[in-house]
ZAFISE-281301 format. One record per residue: residue in one letter; x, y, z negated of N, C-alpha, C, O, CB in turn. Coordinates in steps of 0.1 Angstrom, whole numbers, plus 5000, padded with zeros to 4 digits. Glycine has a CB too. Layout:
A;X;Y;Z;X;Y;Z;X;Y;Z;X;Y;Z;X;Y;Z;
...
END
This chain:
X;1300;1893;2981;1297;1880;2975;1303;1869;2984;1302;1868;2996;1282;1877;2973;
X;1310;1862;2978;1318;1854;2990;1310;1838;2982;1310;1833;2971;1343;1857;2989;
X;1305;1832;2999;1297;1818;2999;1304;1813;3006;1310;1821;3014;1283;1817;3005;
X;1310;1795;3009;1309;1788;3019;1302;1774;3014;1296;1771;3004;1323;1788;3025;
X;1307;1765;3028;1298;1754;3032;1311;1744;3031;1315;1739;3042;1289;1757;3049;
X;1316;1741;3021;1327;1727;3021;1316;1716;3031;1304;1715;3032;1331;1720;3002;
X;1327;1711;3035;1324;1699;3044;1328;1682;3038;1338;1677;3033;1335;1702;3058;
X;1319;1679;3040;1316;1666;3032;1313;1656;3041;1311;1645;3036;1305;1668;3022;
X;1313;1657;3051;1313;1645;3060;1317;1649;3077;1308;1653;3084;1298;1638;3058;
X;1324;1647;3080;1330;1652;3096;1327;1642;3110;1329;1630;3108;1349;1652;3094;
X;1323;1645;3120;1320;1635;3127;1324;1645;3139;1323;1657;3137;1304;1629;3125;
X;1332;1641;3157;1337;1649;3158;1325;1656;3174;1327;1665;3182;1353;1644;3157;
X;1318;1648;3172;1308;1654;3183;1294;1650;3172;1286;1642;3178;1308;1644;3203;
X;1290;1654;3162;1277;1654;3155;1262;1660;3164;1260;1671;3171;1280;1663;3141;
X;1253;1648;3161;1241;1652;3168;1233;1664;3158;1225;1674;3161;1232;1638;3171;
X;1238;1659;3144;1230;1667;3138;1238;1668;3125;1245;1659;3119;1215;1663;3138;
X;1236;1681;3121;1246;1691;3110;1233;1692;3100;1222;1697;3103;1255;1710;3117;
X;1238;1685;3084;1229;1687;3072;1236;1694;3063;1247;1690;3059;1225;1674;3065;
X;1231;1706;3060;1233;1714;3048;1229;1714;3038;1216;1714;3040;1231;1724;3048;
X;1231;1714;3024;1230;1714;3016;1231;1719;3006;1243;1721;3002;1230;1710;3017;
X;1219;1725;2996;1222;1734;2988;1215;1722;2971;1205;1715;2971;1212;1751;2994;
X;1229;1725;2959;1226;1721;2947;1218;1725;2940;1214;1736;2941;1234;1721;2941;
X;1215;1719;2932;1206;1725;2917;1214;1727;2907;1225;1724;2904;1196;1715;2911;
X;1207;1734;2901;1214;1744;2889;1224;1740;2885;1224;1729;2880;1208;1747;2876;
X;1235;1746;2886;1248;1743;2879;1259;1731;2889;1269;1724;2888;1243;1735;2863;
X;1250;1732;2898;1257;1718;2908;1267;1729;2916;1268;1741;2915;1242;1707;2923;
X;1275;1717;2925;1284;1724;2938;1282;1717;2947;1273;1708;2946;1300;1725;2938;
X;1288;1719;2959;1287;1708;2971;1293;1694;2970;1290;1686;2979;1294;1714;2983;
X;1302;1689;2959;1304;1683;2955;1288;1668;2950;1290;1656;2950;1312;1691;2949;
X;1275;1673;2946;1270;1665;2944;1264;1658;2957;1258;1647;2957;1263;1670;2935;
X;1267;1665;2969;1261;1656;2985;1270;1648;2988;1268;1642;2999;1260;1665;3000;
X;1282;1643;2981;1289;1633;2990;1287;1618;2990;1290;1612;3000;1302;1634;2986;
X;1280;1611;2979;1271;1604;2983;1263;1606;2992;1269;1604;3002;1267;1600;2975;
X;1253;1608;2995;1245;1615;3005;1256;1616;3021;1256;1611;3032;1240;1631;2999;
X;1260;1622;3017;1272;1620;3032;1277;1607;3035;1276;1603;3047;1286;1627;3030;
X;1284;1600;3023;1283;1586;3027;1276;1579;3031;1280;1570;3037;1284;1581;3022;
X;1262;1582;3028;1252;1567;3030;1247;1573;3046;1243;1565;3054;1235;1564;3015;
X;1247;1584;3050;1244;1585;3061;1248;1580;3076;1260;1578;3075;1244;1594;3059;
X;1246;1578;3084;1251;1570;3098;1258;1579;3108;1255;1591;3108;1238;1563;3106;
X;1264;1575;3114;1273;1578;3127;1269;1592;3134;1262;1588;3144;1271;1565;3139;
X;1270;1605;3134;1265;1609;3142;1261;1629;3134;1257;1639;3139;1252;1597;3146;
X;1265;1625;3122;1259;1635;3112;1272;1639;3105;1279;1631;3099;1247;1628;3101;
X;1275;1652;3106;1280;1659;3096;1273;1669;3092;1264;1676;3097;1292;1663;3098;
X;1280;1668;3074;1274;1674;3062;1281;1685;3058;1293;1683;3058;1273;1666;3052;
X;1278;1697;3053;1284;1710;3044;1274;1707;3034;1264;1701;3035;1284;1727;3051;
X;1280;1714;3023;1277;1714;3009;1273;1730;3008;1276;1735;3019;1289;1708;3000;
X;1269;1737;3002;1267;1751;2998;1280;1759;2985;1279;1757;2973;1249;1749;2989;
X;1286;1762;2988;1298;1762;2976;1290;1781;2969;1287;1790;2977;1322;1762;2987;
X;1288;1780;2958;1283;1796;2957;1298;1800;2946;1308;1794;2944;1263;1799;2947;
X;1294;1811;2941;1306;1817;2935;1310;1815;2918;1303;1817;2909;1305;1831;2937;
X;1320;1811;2918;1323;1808;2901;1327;1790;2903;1330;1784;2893;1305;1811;2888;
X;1327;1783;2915;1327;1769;2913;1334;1764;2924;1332;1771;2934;1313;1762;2911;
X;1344;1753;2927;1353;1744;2934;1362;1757;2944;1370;1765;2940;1342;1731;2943;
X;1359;1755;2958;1368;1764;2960;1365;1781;2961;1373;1788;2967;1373;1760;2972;
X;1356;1785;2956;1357;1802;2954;1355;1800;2934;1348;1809;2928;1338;1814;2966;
X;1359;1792;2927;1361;1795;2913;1367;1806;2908;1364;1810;2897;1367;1786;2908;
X;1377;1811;2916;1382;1826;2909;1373;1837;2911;1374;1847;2904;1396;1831;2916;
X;1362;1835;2922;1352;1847;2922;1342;1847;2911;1340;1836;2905;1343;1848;2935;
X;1337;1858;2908;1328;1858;2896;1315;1853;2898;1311;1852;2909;1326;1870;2891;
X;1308;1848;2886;1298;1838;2888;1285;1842;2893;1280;1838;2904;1295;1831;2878;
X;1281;1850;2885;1274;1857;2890;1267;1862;2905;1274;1870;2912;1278;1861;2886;
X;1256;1859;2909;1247;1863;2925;1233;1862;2924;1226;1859;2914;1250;1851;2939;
X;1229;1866;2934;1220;1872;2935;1205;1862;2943;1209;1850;2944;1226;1884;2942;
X;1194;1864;2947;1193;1854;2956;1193;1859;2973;1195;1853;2984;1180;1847;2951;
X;1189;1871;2968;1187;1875;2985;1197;1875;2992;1197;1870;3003;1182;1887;2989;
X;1210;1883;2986;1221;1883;2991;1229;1868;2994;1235;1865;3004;1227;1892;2984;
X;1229;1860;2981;1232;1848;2986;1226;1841;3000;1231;1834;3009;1229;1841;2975;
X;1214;1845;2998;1205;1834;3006;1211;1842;3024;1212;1836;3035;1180;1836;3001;
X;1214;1855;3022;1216;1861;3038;1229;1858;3040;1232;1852;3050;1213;1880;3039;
X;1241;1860;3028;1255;1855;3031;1254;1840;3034;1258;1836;3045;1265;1857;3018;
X;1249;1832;3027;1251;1816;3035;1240;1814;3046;1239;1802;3048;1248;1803;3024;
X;1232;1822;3055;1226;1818;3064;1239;1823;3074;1243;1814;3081;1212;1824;3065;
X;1246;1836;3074;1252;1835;3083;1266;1830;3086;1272;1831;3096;1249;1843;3086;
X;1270;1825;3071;1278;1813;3071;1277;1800;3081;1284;1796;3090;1276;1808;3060;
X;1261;1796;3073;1256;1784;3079;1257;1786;3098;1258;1777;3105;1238;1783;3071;
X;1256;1797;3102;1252;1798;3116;1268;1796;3124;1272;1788;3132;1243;1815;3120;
X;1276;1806;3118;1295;1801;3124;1297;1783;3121;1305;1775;3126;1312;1812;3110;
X;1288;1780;3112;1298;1762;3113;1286;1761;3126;1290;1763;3138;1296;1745;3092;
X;1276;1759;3125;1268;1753;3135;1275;1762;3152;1275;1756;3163;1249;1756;3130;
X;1277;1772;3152;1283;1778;3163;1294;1767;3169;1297;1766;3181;1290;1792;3159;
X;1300;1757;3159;1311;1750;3163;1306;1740;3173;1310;1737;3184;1318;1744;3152;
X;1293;1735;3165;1284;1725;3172;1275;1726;3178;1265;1722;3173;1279;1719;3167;
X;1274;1732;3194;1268;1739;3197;1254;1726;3204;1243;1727;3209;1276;1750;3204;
X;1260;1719;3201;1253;1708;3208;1240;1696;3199;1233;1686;3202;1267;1699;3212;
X;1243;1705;3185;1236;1697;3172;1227;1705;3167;1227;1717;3166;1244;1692;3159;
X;1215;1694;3164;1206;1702;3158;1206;1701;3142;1212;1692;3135;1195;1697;3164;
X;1197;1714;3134;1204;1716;3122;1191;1712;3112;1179;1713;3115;1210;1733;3121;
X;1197;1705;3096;1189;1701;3091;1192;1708;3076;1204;1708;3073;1189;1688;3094;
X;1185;1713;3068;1181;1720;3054;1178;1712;3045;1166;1708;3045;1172;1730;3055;
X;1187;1707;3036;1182;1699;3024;1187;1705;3011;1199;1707;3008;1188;1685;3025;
X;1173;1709;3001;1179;1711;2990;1176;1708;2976;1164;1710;2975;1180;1720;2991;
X;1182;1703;2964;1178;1690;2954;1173;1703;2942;1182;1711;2939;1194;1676;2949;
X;1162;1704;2937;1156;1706;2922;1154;1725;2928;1148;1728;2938;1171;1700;2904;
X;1157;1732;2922;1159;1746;2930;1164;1750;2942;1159;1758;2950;1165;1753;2923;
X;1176;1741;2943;1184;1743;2953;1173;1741;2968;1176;1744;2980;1198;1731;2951;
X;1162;1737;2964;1157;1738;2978;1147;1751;2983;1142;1755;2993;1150;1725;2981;
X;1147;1756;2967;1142;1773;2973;1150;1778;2979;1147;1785;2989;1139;1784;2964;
X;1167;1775;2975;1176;1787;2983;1180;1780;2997;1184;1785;3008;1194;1792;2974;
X;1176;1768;2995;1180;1760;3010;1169;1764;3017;1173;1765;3029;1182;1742;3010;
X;1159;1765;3017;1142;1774;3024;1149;1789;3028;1151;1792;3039;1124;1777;3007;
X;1150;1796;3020;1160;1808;3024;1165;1809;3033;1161;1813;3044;1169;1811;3018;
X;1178;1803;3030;1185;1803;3043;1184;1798;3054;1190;1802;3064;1193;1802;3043;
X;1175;1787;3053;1168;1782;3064;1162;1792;3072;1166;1796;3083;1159;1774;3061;
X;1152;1796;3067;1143;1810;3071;1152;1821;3075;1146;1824;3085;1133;1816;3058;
X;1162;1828;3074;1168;1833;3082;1173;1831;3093;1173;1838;3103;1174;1836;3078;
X;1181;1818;3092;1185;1811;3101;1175;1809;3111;1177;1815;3121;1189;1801;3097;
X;1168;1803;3111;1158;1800;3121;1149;1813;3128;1144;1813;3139;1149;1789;3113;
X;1147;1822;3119;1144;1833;3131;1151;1838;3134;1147;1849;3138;1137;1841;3130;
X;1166;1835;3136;1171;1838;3150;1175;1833;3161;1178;1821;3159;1177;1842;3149;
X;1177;1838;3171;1173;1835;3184;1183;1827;3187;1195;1831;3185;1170;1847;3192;
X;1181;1814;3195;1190;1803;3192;1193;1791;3186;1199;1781;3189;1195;1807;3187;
X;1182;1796;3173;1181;1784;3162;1175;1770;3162;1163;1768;3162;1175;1788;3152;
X;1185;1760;3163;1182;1749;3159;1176;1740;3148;1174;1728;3147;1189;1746;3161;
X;1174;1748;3141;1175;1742;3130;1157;1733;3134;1148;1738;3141;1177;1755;3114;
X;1156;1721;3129;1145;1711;3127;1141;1704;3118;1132;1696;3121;1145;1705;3133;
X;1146;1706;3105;1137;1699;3096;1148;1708;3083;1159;1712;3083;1136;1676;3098;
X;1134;1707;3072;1139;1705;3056;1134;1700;3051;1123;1696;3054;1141;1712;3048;
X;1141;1697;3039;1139;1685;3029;1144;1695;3019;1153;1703;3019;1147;1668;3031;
X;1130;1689;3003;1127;1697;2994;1135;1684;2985;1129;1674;2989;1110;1702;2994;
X;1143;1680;2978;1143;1670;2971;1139;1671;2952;1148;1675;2945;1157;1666;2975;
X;1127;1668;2948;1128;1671;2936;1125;1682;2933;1133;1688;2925;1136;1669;2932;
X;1112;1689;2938;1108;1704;2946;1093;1703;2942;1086;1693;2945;1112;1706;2965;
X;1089;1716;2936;1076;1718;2943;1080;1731;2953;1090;1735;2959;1063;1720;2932;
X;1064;1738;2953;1067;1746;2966;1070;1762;2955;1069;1762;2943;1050;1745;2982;
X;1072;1771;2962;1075;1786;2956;1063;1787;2947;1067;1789;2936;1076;1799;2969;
X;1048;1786;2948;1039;1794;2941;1032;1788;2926;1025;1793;2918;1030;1796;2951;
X;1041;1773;2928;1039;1767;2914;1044;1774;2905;1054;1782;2905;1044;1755;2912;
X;1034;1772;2891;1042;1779;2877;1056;1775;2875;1061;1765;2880;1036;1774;2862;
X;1061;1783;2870;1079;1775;2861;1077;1780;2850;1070;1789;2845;1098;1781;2867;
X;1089;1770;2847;1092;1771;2832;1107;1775;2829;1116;1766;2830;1088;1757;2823;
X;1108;1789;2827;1123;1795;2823;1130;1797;2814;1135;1809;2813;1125;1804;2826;
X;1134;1787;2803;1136;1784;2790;1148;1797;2790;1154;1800;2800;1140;1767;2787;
X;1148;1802;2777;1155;1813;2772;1170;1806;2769;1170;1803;2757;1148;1821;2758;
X;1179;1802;2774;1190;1798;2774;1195;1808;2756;1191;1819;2752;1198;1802;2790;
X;1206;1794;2750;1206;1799;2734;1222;1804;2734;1230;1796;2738;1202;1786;2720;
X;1224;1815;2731;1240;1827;2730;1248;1815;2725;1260;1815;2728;1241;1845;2717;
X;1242;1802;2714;1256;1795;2706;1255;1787;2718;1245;1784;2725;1255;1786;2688;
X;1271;1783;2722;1274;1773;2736;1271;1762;2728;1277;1753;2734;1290;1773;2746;
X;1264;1757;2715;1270;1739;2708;1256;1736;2713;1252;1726;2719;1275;1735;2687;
X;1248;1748;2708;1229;1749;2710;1225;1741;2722;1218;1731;2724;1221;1768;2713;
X;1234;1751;2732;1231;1753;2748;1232;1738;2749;1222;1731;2748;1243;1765;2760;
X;1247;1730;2751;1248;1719;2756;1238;1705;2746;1233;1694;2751;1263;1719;2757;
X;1238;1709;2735;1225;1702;2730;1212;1701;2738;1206;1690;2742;1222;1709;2718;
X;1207;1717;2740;1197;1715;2750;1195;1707;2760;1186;1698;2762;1196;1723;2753;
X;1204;1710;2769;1209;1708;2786;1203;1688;2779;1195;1679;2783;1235;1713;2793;
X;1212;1688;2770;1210;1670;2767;1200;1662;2769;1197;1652;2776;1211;1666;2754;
X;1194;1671;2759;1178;1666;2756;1171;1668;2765;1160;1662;2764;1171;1670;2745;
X;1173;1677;2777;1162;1677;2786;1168;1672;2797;1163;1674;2807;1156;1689;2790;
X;1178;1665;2797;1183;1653;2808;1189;1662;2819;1188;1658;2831;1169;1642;2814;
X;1196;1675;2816;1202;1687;2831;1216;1686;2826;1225;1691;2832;1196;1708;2831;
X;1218;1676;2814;1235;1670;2813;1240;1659;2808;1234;1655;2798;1242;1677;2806;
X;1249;1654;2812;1251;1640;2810;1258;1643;2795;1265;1653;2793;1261;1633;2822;
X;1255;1633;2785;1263;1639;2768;1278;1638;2772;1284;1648;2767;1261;1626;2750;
X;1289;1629;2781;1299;1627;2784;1308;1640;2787;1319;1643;2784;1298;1618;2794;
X;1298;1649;2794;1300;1663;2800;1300;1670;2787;1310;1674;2782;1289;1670;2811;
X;1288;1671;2782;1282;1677;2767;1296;1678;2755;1300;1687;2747;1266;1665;2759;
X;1301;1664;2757;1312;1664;2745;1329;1664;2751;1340;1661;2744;1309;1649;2734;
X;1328;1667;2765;1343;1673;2770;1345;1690;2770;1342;1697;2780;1347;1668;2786;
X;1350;1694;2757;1352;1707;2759;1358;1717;2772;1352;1728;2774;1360;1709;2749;
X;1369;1712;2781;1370;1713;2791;1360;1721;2800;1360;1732;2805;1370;1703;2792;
X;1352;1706;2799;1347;1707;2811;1332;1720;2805;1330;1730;2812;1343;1689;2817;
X;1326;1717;2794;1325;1726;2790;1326;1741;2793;1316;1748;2797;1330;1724;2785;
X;1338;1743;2791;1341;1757;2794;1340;1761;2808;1335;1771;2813;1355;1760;2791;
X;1344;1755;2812;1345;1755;2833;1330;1758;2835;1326;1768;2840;1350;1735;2845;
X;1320;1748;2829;1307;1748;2835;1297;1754;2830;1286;1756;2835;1302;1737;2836;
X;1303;1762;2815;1287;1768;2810;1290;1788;2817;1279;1793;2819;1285;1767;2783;
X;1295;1793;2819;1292;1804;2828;1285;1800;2841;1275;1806;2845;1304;1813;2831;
X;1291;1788;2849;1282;1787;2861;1264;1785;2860;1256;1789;2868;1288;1774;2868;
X;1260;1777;2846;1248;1772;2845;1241;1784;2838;1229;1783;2836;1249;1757;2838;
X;1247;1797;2833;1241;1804;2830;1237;1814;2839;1226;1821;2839;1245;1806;2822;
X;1249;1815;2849;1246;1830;2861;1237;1819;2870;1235;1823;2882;1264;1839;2872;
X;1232;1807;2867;1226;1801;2879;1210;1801;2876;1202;1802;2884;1232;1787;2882;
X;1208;1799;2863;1193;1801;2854;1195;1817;2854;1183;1821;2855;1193;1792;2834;
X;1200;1825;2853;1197;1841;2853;1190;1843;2874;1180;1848;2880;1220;1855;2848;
X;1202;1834;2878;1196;1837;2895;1180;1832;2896;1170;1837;2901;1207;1825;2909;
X;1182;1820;2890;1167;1808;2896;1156;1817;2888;1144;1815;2890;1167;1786;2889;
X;1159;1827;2876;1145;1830;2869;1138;1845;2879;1127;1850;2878;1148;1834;2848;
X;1145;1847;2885;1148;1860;2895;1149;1859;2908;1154;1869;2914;1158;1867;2893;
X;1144;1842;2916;1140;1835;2929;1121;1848;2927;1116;1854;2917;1140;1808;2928;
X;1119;1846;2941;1108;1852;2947;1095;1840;2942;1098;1828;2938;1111;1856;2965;
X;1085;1843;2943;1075;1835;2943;1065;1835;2949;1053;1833;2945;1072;1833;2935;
X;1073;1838;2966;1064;1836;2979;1072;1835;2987;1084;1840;2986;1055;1845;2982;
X;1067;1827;3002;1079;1830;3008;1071;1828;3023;1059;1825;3021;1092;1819;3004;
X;1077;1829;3039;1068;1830;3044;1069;1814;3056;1080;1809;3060;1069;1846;3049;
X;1062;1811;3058;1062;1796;3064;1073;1795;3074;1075;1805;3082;1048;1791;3071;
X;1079;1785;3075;1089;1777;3082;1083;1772;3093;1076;1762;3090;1095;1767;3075;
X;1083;1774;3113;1083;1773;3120;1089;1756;3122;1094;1753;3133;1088;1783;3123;
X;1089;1747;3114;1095;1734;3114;1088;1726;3104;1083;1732;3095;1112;1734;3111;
X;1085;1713;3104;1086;1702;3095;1092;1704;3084;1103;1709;3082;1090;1692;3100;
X;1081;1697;3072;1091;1696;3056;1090;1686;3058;1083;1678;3064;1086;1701;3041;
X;1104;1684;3048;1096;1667;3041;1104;1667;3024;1115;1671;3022;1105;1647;3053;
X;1094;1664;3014;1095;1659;3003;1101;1647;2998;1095;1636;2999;1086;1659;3000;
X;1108;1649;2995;1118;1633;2979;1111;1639;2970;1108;1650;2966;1141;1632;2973;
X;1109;1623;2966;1104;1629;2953;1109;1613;2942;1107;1603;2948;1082;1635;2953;
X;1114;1613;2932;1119;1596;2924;1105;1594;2920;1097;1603;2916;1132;1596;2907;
X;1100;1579;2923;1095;1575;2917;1087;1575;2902;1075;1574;2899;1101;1571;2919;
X;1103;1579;2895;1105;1580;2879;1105;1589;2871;1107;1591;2858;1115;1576;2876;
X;1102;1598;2883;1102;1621;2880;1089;1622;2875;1080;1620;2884;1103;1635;2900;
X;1085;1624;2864;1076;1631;2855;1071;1644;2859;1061;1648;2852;1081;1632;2844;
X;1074;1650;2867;1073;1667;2874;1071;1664;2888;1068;1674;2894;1088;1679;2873;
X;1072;1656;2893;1072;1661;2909;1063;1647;2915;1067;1636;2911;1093;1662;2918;
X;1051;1648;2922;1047;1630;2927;1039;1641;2940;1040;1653;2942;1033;1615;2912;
X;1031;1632;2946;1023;1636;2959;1012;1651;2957;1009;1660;2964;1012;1621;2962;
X;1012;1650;2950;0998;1663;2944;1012;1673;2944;1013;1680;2955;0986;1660;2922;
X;1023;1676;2932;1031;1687;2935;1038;1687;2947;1039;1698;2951;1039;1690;2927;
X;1043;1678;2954;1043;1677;2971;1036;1685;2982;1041;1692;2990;1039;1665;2974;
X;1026;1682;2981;1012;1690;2987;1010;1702;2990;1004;1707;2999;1002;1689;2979;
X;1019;1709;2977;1019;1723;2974;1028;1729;2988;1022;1739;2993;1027;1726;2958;
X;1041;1724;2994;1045;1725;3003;1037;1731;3013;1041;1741;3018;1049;1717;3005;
X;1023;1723;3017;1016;1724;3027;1017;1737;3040;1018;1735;3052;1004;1722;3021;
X;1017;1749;3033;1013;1759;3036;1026;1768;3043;1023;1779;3050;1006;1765;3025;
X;1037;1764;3041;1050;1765;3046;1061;1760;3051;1073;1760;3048;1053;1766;3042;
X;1050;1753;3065;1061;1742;3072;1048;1741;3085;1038;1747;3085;1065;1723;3060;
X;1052;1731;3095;1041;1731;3106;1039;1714;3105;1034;1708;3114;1048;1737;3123;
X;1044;1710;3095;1042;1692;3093;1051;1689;3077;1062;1693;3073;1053;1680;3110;
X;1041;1682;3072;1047;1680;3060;1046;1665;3058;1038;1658;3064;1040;1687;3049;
X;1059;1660;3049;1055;1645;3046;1065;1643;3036;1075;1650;3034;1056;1634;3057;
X;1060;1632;3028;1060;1629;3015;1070;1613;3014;1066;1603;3021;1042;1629;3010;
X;1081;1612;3007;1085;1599;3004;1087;1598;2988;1093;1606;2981;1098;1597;3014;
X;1082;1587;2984;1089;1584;2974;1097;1571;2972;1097;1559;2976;1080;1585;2965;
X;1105;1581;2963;1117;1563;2968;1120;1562;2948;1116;1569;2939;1143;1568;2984;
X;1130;1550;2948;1134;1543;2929;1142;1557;2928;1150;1563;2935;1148;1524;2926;
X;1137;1560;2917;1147;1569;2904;1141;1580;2897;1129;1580;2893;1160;1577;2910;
X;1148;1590;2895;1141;1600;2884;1142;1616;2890;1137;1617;2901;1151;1598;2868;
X;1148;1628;2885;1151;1639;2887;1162;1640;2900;1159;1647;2910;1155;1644;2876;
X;1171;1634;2898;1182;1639;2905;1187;1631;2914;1198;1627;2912;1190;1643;2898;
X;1181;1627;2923;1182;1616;2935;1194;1615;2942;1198;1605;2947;1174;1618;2945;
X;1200;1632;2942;1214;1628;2955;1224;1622;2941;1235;1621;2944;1223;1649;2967;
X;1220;1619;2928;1232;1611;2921;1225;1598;2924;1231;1590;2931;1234;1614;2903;
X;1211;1594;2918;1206;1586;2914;1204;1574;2925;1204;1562;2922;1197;1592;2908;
X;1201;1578;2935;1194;1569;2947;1202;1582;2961;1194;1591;2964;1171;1568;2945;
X;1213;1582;2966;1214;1590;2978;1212;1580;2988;1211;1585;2999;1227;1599;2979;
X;1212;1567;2989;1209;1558;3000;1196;1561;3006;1193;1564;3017;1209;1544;2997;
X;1190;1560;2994;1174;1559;2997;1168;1575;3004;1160;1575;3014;1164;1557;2980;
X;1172;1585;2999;1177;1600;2999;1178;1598;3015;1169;1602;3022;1195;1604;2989;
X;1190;1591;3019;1196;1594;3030;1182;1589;3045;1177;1594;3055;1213;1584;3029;
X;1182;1574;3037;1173;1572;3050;1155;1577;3055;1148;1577;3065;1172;1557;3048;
X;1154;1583;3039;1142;1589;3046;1148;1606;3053;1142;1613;3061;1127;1591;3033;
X;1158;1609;3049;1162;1620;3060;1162;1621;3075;1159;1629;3083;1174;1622;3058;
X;1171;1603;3074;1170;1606;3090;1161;1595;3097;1163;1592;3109;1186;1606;3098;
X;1150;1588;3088;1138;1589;3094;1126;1600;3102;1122;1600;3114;1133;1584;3085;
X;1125;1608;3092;1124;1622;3097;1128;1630;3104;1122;1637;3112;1125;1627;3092;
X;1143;1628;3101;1147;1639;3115;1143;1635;3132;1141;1642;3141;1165;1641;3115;
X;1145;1615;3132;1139;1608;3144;1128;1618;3149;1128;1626;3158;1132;1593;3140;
X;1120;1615;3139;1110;1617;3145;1107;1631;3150;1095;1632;3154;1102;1612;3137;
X;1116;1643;3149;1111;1658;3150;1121;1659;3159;1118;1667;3168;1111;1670;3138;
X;1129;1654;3161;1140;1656;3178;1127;1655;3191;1130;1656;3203;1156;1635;3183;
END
């Protein structure tokens, strides 16, 4: 299974390296706001998985465990570069179960920097889900995606784009319905985003975190589901409020 970590923001002595993993159907492409708004001192990788931007010719299709072990030890050669930075785990809607993953590998080994994650738009592993039966007609599918706000209609009515994106959003709902639903606590600080304007996610599903981290905390900042589009400023500064404080 071939993973990498596109780089989305370069800094050439970084104190601290943020990784990041997308939500369903995303690439590393959705952190570059987020990379922007961030300050002097921080470079960013993105999570690139297979079927999308630069490994698009590999098949879409993965797994989670194997993903989650191939990009931990991805994640560990870029940070090898930086030997001098400490490492930060952010991941938006699912993407922060597999960003917990590979965190959790990462970090129990010997060496590891890593000091904080961020759940964005997350509850924790042992909450219920809801794993809607994706529909075989592709007109159905992007209808759906619509009405439950996981696609923009602009996307919905470019055939194109279309085609490019509905195998990724399907091998990614076959991965996320087949994520674990336990996991074992993180030796580090969480911290929770959660919008404002998110109907699913506020302080109480936050909470749920508790039990898988050694400090948890909670921000809510303006917007809805999907923050690293909607608000990545806001995104950004409670990141590296947080990270202050765990150096």
């Amino acid at each position: 299974m071939q993973i990498s970590w596109e780089p989305l923001r370069s800094d050439p002595e970084p104190q601290r390296l943020l990784f990041l993993a997308p939500h369903v159907g995303g690439g590393a492409a959705v952190g570059r706001d987020l990379a922007r708004s961030l300050p002097d001192g921080w470079a960013v990788y993105g999570l690139v998985l297979p079927g999308r931007e630069r490994l698009i010719a590999e098949p879409v299709e993965w797994e989670f465990d194997a993903a989650a072990t191939v990009a931990a030890d991805a994640l560990e050669e870029v940070a090898a570069r930086h030997p001098a930075a400490e490492v930060v785990g952010l991941g938006q809607c699912s993407g922060a179960w597999l960003m917990y993953a590979i965190l959790a590998r990462a970090a129990s080994r010997p060496g590891s920097r890593a000091r904080l994650m961020v759940a964005v738009s997350q509850g924790a592993w042992h909450l219920p889900r809801v794993h809607p039966d994706l529909p075989e007609s592709s007109e159905t599918l992007w209808a759906q995606l619509v009405a439950s706000g996981d696609a923009q209609p602009a996307v919905a009515e470019d055939e194109d784009a279309r085609d490019l994106l509905e195998p990724v959003i399907r091998a990614d709902y076959t991965a996320v319905a087949g994520f674990p639903y336990a996991a074992d606590p993180l030796k580090i600080p969480l911290l929770v985003v959660a919008g404002s304007e998110d109907r699913d996610i506020d302080r109480s599903v936050a909470q749920s975190w508790a039990d898988y981290c050694t400090r948890l905390d909670f921000e809510e900042v303006s917007g809805g589901h999907y923050l690293l589009q909607e608000n990545p400023a806001a995104v950004a500064r409670a990141v590296v409020e947080r990270a202050d404080l765990t150096s």
